[in-house]
C-alpha positions, 0 to 999 in steps of 0.5 A: 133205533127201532125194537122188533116189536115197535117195527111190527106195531101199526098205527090207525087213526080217526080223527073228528073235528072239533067247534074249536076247529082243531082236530081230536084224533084218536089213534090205536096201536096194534101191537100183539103184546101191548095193544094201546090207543090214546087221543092227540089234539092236533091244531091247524092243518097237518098231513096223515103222516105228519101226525103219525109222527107226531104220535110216534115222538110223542110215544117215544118221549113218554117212554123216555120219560117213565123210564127215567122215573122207574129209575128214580132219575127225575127228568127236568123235561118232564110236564104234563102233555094234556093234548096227549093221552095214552092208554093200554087196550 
């Protein structure tokens, strides 16, 4: 279930490709009281919307997560994502 605020959040992203061949994509969230961005490695070829997708999971399983730690609940599922980075605006 999406809040009022996710649903009126906006994804933009900009993606630049790398020697690897894999893809940086950097991605910013308009959203009037958080305003975010943050990078994602994308690899192989994937649509537009297949990674704001991606991006969508990701933010939603991060959240997920820090919330089970502000619980002191420690999430088994919990590990580091270092193709993911996100950052308050």
């Amino acid at each position: 279930m999406e809040t009022q605020t996710e649903q009126q959040s906006k994804i933009r992203i900009t993606s630049k490709k790398l020697a690897s061949g894999n893809h940086q994509v950097k991605f910013f969230i308009e959203d009037e009281k958080h305003p975010q961005y943050g990078y994602l490695l994308v690899t192989g070829t994937r649509s537009v919307g297949e990674v704001i997708e991606e991006i969508k999971n990701r933010i939603a399983e991060k959240r997920k997560c820090d919330y089970d730690l502000k619980r002191f609940s420690f999430n088994r599922n919990f590990r580091d994502d270092h193709n993911f980075y996100l950052y308050s605006a």
